[in-house]
C-alpha positions as CSV (number, residue, x, y, z in Angstrom):
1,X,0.0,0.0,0.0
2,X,2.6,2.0,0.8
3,X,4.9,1.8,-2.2
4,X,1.3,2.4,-4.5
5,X,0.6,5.6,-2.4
6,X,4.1,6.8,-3.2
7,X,3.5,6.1,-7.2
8,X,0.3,7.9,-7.0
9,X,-1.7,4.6,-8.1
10,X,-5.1,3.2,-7.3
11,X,-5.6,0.0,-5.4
12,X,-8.0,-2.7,-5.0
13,X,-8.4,-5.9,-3.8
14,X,-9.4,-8.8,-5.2
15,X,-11.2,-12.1,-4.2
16,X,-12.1,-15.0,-5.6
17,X,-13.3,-13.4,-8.6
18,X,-16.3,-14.5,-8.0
19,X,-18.2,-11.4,-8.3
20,X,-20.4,-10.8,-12.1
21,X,-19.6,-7.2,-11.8
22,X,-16.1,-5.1,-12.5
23,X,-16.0,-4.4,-8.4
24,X,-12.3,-5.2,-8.3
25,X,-11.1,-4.1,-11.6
26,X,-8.1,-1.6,-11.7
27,X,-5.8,-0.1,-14.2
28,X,-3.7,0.4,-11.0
29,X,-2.3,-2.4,-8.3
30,X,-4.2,-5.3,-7.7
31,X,-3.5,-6.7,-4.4
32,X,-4.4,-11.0,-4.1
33,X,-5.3,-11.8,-1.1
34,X,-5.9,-15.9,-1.7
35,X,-2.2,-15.9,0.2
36,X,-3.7,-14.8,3.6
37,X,-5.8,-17.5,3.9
38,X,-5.4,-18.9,7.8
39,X,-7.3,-19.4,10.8
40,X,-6.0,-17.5,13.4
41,X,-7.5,-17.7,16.5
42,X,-10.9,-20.3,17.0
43,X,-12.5,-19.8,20.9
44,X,-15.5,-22.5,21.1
45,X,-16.4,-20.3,24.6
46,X,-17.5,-17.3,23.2
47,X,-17.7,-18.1,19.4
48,X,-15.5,-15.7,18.5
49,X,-12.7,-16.9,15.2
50,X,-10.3,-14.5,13.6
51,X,-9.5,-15.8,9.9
52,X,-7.0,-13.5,7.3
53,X,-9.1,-12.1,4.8
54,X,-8.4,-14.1,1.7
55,X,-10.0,-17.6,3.2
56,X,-12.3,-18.6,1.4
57,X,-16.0,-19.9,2.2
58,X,-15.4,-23.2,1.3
59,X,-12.0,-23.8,3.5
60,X,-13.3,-22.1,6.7
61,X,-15.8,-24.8,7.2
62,X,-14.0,-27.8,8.3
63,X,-11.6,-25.5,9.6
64,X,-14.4,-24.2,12.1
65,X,-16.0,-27.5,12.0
66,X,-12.8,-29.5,13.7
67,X,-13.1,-26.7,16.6
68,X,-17.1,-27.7,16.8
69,X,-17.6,-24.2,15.7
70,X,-20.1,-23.1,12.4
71,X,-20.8,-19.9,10.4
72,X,-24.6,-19.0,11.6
73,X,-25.9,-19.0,8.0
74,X,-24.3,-18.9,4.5
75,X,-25.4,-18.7,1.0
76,X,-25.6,-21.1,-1.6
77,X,-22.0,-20.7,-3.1
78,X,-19.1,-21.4,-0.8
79,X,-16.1,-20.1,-3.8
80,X,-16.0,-16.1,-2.5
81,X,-13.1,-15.2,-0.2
82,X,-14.0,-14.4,3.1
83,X,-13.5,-10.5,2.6
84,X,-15.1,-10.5,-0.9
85,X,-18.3,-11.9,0.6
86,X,-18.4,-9.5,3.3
87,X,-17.9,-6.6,1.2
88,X,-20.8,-7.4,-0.9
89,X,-22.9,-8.5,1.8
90,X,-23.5,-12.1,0.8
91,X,-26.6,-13.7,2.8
92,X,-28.3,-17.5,2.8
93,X,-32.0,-17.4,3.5
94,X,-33.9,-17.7,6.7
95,X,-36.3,-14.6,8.2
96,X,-34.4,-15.1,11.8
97,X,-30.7,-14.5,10.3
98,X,-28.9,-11.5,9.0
99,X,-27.0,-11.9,6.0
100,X,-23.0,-12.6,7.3
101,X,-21.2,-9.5,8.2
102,X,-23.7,-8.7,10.4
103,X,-21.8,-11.3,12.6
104,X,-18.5,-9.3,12.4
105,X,-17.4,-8.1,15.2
106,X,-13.8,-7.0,14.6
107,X,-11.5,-6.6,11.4
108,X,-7.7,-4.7,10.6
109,X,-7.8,-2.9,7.7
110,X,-5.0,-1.4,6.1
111,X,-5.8,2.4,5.0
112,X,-4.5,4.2,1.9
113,X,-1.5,5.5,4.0
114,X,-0.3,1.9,4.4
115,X,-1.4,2.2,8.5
116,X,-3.2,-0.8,9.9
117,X,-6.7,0.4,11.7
118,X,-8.2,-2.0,14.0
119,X,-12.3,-1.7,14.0
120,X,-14.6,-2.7,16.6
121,X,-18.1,-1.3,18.2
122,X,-16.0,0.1,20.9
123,X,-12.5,1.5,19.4
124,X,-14.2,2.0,15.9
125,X,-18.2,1.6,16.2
126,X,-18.8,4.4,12.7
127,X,-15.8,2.4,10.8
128,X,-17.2,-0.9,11.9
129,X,-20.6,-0.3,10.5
130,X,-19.0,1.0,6.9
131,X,-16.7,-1.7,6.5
132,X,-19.0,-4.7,7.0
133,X,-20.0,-4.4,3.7
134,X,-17.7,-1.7,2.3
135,X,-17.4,-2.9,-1.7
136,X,-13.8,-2.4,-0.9
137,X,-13.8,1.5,-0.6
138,X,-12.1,2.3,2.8
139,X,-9.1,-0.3,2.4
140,X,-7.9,-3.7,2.4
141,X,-9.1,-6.1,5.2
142,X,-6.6,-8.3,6.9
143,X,-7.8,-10.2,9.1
144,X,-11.8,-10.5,10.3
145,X,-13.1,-11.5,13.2
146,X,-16.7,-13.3,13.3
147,X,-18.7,-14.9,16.0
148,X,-19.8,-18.3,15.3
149,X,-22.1,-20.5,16.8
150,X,-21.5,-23.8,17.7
151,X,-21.4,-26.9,14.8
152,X,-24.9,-28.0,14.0
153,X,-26.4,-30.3,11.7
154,X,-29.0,-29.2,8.8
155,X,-31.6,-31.6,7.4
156,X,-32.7,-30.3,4.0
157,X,-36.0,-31.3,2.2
158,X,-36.8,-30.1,-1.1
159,X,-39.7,-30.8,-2.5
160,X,-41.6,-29.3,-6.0
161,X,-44.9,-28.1,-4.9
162,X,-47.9,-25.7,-6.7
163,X,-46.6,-22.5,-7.6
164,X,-49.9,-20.8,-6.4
165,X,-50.0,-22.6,-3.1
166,X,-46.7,-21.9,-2.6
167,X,-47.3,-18.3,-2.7
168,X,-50.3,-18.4,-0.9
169,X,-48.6,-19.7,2.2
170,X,-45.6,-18.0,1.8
171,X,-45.2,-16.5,5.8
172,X,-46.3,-19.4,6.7
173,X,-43.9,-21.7,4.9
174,X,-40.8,-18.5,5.8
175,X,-41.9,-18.0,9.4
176,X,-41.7,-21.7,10.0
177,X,-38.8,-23.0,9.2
178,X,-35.6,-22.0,10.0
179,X,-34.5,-21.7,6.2
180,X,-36.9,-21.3,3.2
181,X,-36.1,-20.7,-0.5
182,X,-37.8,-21.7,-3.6
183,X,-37.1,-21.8,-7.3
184,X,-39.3,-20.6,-10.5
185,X,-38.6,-21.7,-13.2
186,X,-40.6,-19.6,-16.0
187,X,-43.2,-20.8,-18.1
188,X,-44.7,-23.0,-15.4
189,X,-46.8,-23.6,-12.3
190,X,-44.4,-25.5,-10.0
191,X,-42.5,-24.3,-7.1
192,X,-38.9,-26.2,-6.3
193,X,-39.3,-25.4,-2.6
194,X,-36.2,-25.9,-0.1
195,X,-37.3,-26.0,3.7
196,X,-34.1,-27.0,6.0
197,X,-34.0,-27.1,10.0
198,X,-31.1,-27.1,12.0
199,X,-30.3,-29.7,14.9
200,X,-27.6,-30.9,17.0
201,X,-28.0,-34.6,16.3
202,X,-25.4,-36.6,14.8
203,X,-25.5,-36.1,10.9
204,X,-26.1,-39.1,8.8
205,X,-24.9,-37.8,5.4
206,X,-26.0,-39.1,1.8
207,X,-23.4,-41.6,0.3
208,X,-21.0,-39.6,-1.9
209,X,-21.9,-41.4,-4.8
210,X,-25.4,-40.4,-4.7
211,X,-25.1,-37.0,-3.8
212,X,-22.4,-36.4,-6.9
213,X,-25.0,-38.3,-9.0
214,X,-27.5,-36.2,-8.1
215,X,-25.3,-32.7,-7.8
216,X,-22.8,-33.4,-11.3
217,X,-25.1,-35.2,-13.4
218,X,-28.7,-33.9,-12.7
219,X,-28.0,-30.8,-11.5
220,X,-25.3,-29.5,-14.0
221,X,-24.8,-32.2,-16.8
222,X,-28.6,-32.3,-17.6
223,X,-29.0,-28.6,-16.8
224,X,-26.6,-27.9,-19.6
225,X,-27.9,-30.1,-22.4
226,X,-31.1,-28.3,-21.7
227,X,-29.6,-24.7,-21.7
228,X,-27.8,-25.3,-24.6
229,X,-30.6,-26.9,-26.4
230,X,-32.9,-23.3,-25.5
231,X,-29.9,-21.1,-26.5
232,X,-30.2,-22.5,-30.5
233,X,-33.8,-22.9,-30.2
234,X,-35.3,-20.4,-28.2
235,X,-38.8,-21.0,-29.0
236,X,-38.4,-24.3,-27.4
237,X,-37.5,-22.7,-24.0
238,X,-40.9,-23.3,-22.3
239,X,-41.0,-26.4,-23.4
240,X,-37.8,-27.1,-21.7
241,X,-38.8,-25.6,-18.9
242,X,-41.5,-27.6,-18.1
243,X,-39.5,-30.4,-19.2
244,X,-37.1,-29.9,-16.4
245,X,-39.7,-29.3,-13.6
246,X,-41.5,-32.5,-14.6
247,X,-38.1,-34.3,-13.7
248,X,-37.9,-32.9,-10.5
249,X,-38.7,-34.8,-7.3
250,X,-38.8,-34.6,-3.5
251,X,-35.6,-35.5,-1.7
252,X,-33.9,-35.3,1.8
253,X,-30.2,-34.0,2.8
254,X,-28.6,-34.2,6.2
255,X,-25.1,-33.7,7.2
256,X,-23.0,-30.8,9.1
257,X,-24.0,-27.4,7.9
258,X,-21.4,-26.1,6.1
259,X,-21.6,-28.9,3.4
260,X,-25.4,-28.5,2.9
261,X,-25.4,-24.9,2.3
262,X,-23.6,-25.0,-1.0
263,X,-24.2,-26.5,-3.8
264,X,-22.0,-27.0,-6.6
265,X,-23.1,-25.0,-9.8
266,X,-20.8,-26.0,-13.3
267,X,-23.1,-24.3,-15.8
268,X,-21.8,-20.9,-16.4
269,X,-25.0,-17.9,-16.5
270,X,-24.6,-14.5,-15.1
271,X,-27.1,-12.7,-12.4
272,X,-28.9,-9.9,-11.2
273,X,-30.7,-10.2,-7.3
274,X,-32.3,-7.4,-5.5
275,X,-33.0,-7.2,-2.5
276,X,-37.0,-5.7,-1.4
277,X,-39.3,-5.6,1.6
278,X,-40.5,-8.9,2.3
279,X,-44.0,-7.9,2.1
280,X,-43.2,-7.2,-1.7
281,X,-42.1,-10.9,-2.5
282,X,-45.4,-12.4,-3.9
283,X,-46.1,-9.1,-5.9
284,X,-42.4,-8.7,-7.4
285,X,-42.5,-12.5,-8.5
286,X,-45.9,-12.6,-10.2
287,X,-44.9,-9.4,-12.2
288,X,-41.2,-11.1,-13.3
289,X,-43.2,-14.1,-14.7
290,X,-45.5,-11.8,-16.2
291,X,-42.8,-10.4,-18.1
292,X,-40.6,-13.1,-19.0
293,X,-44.3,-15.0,-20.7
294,X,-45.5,-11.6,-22.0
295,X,-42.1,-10.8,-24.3
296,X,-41.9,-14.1,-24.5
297,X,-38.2,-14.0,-23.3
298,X,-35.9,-17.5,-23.4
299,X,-35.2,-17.9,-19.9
300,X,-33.6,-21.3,-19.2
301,X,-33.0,-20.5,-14.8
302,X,-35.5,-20.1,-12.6
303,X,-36.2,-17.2,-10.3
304,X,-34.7,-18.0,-6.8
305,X,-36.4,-16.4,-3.7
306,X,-34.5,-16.4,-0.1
307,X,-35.0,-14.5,2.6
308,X,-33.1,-12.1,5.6
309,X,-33.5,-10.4,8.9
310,X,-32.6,-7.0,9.1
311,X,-29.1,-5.3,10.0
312,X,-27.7,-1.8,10.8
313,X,-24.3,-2.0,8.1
314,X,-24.7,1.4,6.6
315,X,-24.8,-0.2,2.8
316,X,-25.8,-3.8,3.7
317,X,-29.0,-4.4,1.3
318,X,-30.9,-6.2,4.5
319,X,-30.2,-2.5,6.2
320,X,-33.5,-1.7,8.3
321,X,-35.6,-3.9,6.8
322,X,-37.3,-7.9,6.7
323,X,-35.6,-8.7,2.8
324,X,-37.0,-10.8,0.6
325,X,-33.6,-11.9,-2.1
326,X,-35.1,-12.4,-5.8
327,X,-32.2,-13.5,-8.3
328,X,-32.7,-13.7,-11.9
329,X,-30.4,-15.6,-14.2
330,X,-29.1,-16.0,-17.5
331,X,-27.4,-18.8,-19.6
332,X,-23.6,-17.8,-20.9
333,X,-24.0,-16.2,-24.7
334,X,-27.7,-15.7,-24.5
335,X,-28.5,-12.1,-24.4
336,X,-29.7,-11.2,-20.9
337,X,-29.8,-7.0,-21.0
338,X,-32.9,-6.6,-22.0
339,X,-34.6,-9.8,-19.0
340,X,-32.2,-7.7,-16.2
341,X,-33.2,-4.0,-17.4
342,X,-37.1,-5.2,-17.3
343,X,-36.7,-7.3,-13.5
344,X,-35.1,-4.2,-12.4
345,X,-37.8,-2.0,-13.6
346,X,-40.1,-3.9,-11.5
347,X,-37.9,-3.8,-8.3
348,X,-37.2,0.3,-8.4
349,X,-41.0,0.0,-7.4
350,X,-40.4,-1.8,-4.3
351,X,-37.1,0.4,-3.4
352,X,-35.2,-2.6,-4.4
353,X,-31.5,-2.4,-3.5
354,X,-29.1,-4.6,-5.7
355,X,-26.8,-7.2,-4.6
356,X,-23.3,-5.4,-5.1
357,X,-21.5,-8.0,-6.2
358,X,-24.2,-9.0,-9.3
359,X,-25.1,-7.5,-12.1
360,X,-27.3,-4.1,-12.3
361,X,-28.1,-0.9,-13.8
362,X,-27.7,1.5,-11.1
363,X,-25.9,5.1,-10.1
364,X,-24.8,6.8,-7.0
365,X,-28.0,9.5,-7.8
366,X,-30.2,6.3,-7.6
367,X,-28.9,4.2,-4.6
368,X,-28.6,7.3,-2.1
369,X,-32.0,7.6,-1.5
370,X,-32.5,4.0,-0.8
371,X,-29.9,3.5,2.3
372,X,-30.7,6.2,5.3
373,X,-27.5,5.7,6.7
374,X,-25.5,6.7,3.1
375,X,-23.8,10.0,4.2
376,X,-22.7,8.2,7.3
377,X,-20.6,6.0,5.0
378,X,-19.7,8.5,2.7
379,X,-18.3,9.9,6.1
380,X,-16.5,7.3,7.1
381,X,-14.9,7.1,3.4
382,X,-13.7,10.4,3.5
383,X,-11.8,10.0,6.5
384,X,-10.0,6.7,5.8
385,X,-9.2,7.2,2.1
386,X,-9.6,11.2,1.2
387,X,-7.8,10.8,-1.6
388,X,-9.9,8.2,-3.5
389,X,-6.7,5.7,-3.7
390,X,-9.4,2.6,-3.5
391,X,-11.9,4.0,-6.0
392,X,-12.3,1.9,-9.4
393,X,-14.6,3.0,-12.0
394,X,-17.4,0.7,-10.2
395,X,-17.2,2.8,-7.1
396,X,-17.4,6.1,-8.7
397,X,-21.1,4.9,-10.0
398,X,-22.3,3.3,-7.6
399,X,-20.8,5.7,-4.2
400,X,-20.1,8.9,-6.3
């Protein structure tokens, strides 16, 4: 940091690269964190683990796991860097958890000058809030610390039901269970519901034959032929669609947590989510459908639905409000501008706020107004990097 600040450069940090938007792109230094990538310190007492910033998802698990320690909810894709999916404020589903940096508690983060600033609520409480979900504009996290809860089993039941009784019991189906998310797929009536409790019995986990028969083949192989089929024959995509959902049937998944809540996804698309009100779910998924069937647009992924408590990180999308998560998807080389303009048409209505690390249409002079705490972070900015040293050109839309 130090020698960039002396050659007047612009930094930023990259994950993964997981992210479907240019958030870490630079014409300046790009600084890899997939080096720090260790578990620092694990207490099972008090739940609290420091991790460097560059581990990634998928290695803290077992990590945690060996020290009968868990993440308190996670999201569907366990490839991002721990700092990446912080920044962006990465979630799972469930109406009782927050999406996951509203579980940090601590995190070093080294500033423009090349100084190391340690964050908490009580050395740091403004900083704290910005950086949980900071898109990489204050400075480079080092290390993180996050308070787990201890390891727990999931038992996962998903199940295709009605698409209309689905929706008509949709509290009921969010409010109890401790996880709920369904998929759409367009140009049909069926719900892929996922309903998943937590436990601490023993897990009793399917063979890994059958699972990667059911994850690589079904999942991804067959996915693709179909996908591939709709992108040279797009007037076939309904058909397809209800082709796949007539394959689907009910099936059960138990083991530790941490390998329930990914799943492994092969077949390459790119994505737009917002984030709404829950009260607006129904609504906001009735009118995407609408619009897919009315310009008759070849949608081969479904619509995906999850759910988050509220938080108080200035720019997290869950900020003040129950959130209902609706992602739209597209296959690779089909045209998708057009699907992702109209969706986010529909979500400006509900004040939708987009998932910063996916793909959307908005400014600086259109996100303000929908995070009350904007100028606090804006604040915070201006005091750790003044000089703009972490800005991209991603930043300068999206923060000004």
């Amino acid at each position: 940091m130090r020698r960039a600040a002396e050659r007047g450069q612009p930094v930023r940090a990259v994950g993964s690269g997981h992210s479907f938007t240019d958030i870490a792109c630079t014409d300046g230094v790009m600084v890899d964190l997939s080096g720090m990538d260790r578990l620092l310190a694990a207490d099972p007492a008090t739940g609290l683990v420091t991790a460097e910033a560059g581990i990634t998802l998928r290695a803290l698990g077992p990590l945690l796991a060996a020290r009968g320690l868990a993440l308190e909810n996670q999201g569907d894709i366990d490839a991002q860097a721990l700092a990446g999916a912080l920044a962006t404020a990465t979630h799972g589903t469930g109406a009782r958890f927050p999406n996951l940096s509203a579980r940090v508690v601590g995190m070093r983060l080294v500033t423009a000058a090349g100084e190391v600033v340690a964050l908490s609520a009580d050395s740091e409480p403004e900083g704290l809030l910005a950086a949980r979900v900071s898109l990489g504009a204050l400075g480079i996290a080092s290390t993180v610390t996050v308070r787990c809860v201890p390891l727990y089993t999931l038992h996962r039941h998903d199940d295709p039901r009605p698409l209309g009784e689905t929706l008509d019991r949709l509290d009921e189906l969010v409010d109890g269970n401790d996880h709920f998310e369904l998929f759409v797929f367009p140009y049909t009536q069926t719900a892929a519901t996922r309903t998943t409790r937590r436990s601490d019995a023993e897990p009793r986990p399917t063979p890994s034959w059958r699972r990667r028969l059911q994850e690589d083949v079904v999942e991804n192989r067959v996915l693709d032929l179909i996908c591939r089929a709709g992108r040279r024959l797009p007037r076939a995509v309904p058909r397809l669609n209800r082709l796949m959902v007539s394959a689907m049937s009910e099936s059960h998944v138990e083991d530790r947590a941490y390998r329930v809540y990914a799943t492994e996804r092969k077949v390459r698309f790119t994505e737009m989510e917002y984030a709404i009100p829950r009260r607006h779910a129904r609504g906001a998924v009735e009118r995407v459908l609408a619009l897919v069937e009315r310009r008759r647009l070849p949608i081969l992924f479904p619509l995906e639905l999850r759910f988050a408590a509220a938080d108080d990180a200035f720019l997290s999308t869950a900020h003040g409000r129950e959130t209902c998560y609706i992602a739209v998807h597209q296959y690779a080389k089909m045209e998708f501008e057009s699907y992702f303009r109209g969706v986010e048409a529909i979500m400006e209505d509900y004040e939708g706020r987009p998932h910063w690390g996916k793909r959307h249409y908005q400014a600086a002079a259109t996100l303000r107004d929908r995070y009350p705490e904007w100028e606090r972070f804006r604040a915070v900015r201006a005091r750790l990097d003044p000089d703009g040293v972490f800005a991209n050109d991603y930043t300068r839309r999206v923060l000004g």
